[in-house]
GUTORSE-378935 format. One record per residue: residue number from 1; chain; residue in three letters; x, y, z of N, C-alpha, C in turn. Coordinates in pm, whole numbers. Atoms other than C-alpha are relative to their C-alpha. Layout:
<pts>
pt i=NUM; ch=A; aa=ALA; n_x=X; n_y=Y; n_z=Z; ca_x=X; ca_y=Y; ca_z=Z; c_x=X; c_y=Y; c_z=Z .
...
</pts>
This chain:
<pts>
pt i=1; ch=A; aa=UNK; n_x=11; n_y=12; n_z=-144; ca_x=-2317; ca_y=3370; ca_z=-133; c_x=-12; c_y=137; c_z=64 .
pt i=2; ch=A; aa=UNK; n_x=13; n_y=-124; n_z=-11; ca_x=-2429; ca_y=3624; ca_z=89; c_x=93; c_y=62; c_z=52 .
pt i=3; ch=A; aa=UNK; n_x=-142; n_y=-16; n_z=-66; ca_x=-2148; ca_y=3848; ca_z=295; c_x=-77; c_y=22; c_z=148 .
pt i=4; ch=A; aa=UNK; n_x=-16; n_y=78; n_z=-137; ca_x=-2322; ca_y=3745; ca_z=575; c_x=-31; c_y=-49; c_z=58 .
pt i=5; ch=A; aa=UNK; n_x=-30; n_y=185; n_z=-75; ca_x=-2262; ca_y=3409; ca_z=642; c_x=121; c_y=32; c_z=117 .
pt i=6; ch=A; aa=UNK; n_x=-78; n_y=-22; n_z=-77; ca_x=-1935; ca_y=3545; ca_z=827; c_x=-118; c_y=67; c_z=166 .
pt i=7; ch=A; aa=UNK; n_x=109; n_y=-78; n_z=-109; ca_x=-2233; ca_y=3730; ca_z=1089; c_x=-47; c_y=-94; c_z=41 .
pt i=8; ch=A; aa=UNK; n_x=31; n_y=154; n_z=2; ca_x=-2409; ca_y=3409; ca_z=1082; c_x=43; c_y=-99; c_z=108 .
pt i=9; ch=A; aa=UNK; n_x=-53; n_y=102; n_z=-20; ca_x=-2157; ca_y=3207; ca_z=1164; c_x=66; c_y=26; c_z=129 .
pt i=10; ch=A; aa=UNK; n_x=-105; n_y=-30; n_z=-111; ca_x=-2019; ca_y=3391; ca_z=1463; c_x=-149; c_y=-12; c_z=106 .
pt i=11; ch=A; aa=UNK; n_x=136; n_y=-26; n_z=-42; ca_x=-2370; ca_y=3460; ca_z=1585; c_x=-34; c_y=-126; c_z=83 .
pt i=12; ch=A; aa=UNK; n_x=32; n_y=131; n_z=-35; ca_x=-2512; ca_y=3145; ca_z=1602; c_x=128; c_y=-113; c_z=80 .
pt i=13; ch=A; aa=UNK; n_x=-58; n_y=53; n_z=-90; ca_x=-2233; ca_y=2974; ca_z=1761; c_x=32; c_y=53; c_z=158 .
pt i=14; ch=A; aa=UNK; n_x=37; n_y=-76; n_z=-168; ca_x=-2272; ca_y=3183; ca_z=2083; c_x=-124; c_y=-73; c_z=53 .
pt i=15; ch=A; aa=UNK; n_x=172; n_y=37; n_z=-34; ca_x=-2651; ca_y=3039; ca_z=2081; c_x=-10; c_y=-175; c_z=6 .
pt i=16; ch=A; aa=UNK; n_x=10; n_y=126; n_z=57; ca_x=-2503; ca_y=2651; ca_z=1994; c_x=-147; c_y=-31; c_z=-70 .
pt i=17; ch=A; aa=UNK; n_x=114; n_y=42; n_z=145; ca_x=-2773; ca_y=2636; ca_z=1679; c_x=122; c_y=-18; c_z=-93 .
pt i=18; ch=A; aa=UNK; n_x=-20; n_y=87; n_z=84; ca_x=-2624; ca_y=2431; ca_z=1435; c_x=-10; c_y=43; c_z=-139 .
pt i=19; ch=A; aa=UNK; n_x=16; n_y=-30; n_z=122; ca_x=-2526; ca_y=2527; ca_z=1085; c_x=43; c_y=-104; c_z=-102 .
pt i=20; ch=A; aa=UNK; n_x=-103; n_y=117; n_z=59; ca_x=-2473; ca_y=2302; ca_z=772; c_x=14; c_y=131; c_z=-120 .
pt i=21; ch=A; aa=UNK; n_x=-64; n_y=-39; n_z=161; ca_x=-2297; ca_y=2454; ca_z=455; c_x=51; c_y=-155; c_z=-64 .
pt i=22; ch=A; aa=UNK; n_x=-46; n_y=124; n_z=120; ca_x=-2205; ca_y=2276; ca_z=129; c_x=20; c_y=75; c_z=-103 .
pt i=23; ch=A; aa=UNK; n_x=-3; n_y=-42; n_z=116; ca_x=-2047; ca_y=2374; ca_z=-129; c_x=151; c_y=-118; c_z=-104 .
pt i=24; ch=A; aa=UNK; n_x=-49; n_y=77; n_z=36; ca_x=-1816; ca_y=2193; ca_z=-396; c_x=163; c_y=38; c_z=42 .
pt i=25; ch=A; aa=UNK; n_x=-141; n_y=-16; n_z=-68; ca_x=-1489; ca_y=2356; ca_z=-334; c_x=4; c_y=128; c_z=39 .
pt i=26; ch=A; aa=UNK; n_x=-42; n_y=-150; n_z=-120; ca_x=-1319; ca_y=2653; ca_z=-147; c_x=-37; c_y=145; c_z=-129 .
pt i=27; ch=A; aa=UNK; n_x=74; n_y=-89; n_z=100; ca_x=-1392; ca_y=2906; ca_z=-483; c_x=-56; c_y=31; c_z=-5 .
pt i=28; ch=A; aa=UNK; n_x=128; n_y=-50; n_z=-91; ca_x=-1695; ca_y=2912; ca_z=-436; c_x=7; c_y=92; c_z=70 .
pt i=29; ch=A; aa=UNK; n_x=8; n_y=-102; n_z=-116; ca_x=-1701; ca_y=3057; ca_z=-134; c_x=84; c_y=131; c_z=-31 .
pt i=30; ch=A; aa=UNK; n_x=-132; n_y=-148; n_z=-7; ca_x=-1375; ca_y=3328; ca_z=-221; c_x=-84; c_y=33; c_z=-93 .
pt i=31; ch=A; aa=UNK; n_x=58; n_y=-83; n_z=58; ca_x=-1596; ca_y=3427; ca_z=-478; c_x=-52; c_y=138; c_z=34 .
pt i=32; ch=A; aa=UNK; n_x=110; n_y=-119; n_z=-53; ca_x=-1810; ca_y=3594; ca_z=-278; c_x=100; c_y=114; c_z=90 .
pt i=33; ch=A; aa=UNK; n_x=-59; n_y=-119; n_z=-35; ca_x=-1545; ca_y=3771; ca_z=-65; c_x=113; c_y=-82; c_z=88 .
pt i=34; ch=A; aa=UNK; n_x=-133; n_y=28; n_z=-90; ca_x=-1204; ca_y=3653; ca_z=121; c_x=-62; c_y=-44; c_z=148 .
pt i=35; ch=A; aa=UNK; n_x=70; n_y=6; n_z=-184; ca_x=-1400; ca_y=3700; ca_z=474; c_x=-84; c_y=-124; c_z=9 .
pt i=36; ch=A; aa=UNK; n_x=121; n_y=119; n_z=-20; ca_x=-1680; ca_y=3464; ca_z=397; c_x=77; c_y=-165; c_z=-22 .
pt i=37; ch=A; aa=UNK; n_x=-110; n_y=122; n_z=-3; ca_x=-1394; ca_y=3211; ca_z=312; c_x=28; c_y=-29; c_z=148 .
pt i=38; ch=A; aa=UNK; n_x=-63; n_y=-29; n_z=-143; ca_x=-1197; ca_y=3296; ca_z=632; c_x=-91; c_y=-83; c_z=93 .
pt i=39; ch=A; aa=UNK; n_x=97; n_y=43; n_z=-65; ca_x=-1519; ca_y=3230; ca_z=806; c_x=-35; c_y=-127; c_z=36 .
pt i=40; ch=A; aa=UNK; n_x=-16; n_y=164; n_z=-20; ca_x=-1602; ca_y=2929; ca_z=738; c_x=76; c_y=-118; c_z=19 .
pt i=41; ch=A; aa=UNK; n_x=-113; n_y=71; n_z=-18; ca_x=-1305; ca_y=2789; ca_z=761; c_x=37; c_y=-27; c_z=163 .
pt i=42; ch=A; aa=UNK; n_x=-41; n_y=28; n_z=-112; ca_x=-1233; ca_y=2875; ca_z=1090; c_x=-117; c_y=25; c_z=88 .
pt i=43; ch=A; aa=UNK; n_x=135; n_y=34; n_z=-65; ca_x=-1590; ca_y=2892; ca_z=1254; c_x=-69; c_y=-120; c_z=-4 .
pt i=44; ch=A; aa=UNK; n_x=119; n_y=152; n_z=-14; ca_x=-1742; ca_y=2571; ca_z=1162; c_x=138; c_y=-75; c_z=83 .
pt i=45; ch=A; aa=UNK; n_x=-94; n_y=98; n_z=-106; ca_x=-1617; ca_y=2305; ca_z=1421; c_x=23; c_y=-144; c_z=-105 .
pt i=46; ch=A; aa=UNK; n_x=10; n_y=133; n_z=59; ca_x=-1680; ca_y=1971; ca_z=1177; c_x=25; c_y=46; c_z=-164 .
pt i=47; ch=A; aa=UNK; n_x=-24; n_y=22; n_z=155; ca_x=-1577; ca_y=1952; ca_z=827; c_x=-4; c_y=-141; c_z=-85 .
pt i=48; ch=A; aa=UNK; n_x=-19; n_y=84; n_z=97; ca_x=-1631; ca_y=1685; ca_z=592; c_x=46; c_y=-19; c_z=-143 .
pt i=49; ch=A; aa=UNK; n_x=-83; n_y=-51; n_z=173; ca_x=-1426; ca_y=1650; ca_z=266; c_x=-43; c_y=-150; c_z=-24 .
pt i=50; ch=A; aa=UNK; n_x=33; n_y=145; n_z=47; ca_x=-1522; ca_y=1379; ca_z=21; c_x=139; c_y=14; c_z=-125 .
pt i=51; ch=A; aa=UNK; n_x=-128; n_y=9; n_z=103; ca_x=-1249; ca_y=1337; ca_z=-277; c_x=-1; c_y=123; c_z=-69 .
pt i=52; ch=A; aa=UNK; n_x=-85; n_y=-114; n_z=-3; ca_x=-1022; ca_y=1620; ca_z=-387; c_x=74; c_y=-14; c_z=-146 .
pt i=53; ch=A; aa=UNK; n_x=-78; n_y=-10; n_z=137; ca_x=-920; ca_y=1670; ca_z=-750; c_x=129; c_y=94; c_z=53 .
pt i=54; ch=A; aa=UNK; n_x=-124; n_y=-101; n_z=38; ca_x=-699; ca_y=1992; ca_z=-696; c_x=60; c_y=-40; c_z=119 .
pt i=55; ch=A; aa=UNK; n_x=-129; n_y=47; n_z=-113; ca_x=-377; ca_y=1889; ca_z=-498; c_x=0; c_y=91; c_z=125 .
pt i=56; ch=A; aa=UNK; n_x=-7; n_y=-126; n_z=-47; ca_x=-347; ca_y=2240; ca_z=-382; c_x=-106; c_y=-16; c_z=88 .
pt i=57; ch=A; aa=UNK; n_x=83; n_y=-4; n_z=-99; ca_x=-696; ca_y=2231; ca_z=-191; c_x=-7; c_y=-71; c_z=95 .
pt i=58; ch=A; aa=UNK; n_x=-11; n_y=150; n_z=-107; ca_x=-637; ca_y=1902; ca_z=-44; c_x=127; c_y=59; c_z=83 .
pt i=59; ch=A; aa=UNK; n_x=-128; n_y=-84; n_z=-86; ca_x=-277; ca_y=2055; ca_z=115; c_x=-25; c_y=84; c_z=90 .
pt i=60; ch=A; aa=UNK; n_x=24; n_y=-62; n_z=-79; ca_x=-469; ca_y=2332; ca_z=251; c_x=-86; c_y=-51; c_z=91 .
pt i=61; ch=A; aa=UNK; n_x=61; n_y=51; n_z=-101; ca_x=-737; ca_y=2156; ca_z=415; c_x=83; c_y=-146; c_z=111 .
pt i=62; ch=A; aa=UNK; n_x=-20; n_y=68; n_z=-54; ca_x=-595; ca_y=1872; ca_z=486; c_x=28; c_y=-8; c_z=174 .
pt i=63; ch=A; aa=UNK; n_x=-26; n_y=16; n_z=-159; ca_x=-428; ca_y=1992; ca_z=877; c_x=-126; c_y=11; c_z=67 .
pt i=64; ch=A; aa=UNK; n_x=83; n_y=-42; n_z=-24; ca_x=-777; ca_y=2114; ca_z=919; c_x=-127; c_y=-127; c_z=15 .
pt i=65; ch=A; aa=UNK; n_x=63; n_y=175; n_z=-79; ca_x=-961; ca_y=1774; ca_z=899; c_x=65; c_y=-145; c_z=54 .
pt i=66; ch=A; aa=UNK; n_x=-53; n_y=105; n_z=-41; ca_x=-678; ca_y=1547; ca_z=1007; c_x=122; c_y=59; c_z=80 .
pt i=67; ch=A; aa=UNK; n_x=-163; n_y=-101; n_z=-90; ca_x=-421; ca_y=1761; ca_z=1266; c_x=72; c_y=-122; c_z=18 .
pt i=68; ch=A; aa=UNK; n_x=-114; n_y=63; n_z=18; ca_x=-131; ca_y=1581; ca_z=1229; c_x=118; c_y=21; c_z=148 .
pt i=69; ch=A; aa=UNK; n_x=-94; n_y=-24; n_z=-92; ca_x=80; ca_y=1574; ca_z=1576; c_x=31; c_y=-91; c_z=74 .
pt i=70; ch=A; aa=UNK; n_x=-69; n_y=124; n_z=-2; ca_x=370; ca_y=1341; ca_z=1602; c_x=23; c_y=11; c_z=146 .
pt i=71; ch=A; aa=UNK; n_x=6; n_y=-1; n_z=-148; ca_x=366; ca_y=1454; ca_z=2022; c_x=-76; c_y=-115; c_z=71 .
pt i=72; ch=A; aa=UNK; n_x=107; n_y=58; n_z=-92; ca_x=67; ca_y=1248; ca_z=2083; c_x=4; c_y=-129; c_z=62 .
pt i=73; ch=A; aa=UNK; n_x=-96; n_y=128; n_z=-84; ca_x=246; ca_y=948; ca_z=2080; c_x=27; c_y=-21; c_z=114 .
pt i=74; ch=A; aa=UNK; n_x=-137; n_y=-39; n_z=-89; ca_x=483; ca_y=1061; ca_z=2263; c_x=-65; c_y=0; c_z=184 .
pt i=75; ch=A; aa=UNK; n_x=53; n_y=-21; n_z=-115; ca_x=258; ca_y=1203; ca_z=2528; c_x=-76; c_y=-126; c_z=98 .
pt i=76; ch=A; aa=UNK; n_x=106; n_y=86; n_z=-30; ca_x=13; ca_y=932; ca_z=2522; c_x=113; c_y=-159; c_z=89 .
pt i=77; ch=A; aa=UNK; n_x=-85; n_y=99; n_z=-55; ca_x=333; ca_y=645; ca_z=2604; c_x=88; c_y=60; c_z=105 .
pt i=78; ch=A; aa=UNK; n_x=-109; n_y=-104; n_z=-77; ca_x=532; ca_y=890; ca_z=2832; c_x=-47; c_y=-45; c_z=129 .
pt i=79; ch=A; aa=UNK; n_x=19; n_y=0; n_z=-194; ca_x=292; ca_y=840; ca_z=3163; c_x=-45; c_y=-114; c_z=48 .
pt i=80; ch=A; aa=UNK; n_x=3; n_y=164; n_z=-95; ca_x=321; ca_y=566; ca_z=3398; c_x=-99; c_y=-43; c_z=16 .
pt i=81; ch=A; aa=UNK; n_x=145; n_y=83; n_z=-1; ca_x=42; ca_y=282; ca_z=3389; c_x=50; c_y=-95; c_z=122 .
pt i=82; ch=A; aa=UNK; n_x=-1; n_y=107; n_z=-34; ca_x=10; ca_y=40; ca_z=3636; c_x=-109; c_y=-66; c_z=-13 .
pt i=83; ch=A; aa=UNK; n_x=137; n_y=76; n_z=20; ca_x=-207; ca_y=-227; ca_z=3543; c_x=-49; c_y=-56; c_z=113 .
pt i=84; ch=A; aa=UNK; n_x=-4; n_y=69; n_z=-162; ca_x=-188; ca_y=-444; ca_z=3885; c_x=63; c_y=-100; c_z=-1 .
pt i=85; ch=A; aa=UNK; n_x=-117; n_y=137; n_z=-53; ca_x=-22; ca_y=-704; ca_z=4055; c_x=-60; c_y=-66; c_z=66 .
pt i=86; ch=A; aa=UNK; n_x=80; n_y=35; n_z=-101; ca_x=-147; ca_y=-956; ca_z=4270; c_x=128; c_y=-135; c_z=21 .
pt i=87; ch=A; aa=UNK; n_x=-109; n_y=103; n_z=-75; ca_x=140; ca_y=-1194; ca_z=4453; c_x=-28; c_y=-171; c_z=76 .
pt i=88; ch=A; aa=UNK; n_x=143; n_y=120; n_z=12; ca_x=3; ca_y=-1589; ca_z=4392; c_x=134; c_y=-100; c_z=86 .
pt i=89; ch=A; aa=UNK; n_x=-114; n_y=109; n_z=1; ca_x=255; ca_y=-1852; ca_z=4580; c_x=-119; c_y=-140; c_z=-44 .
pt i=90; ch=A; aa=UNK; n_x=55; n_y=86; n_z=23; ca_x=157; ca_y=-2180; ca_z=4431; c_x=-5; c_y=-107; c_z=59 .
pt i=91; ch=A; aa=UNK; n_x=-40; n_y=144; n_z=-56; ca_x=101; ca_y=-2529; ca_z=4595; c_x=125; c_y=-119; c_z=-24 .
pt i=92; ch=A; aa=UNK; n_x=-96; n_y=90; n_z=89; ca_x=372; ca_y=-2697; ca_z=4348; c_x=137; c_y=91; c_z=60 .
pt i=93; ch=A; aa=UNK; n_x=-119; n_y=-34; n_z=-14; ca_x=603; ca_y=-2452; ca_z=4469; c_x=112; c_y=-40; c_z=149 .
pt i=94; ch=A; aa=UNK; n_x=-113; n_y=74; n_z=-72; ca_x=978; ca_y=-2586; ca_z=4613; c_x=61; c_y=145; c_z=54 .
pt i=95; ch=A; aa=UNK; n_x=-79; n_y=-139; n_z=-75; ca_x=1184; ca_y=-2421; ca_z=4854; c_x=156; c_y=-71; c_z=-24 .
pt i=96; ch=A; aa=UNK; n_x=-139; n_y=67; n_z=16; ca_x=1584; ca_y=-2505; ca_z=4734; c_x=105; c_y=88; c_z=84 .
pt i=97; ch=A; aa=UNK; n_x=-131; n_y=-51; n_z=-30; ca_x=1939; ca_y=-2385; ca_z=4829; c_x=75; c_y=-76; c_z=-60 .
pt i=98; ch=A; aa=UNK; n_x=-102; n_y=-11; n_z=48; ca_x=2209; ca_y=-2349; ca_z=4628; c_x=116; c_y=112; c_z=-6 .
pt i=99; ch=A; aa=UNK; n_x=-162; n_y=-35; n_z=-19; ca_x=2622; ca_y=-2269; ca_z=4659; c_x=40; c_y=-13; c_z=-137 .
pt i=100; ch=A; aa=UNK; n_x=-90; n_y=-17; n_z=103; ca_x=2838; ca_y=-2153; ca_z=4447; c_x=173; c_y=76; c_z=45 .
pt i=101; ch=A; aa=UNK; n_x=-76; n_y=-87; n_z=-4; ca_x=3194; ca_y=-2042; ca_z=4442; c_x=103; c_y=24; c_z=-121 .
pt i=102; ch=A; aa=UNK; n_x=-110; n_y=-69; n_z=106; ca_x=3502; ca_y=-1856; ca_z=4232; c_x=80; c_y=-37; c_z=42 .
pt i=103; ch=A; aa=UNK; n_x=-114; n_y=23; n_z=-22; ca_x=3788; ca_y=-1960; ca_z=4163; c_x=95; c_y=152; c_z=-38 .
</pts>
């Protein structure tokens, strides 16, 4: 790989042009140099992973295609909804009175 895809990759996302890479795993890429790793990692916006032999690679990517944040819940049920109301009296409905007392 060349060393610079990191140039590339910064470049072209100022211009939104569209890059695809592919390669089989993260090695690859560190082959060529630490930076060009780095790079791609944190410059491309979309990642696709298909199945993951080494545990280890899957651990590192993993927050990176599935961010994990147990807040969102939280946030997402936290703020007040009102759906609506609408106040129906019905024809069937009785008008009573009832007493009660304590002893």
């Amino acid at each position: 790989m060349s060393g610079e895809i990191e140039k590339i990759l910064a470049q072209v996302r100022k211009r939104g042009i569209a890059v695809s890479l592919a390669h089989q795993w993260q090695g690859q890429i560190a082959k060529a140099d630490i930076a060009t790793l780095e790079a791609v990692r944190n410059s491309t916006e979309v990642k696709i992973v298909f199945r993951l032999k080494d545990t280890k690679e899957a651990e590192d990517l993993a927050p990176m295609v599935l961010p994990f944040n147990l807040e969102l819940p939280v946030r997402t049920l936290d703020k007040p909804v009102v759906v609506g109301h609408r106040r129906v009296v019905l024809d069937s409905a009785s008008r009573g009175e009832s007493s009660g007392s304590t002893h």
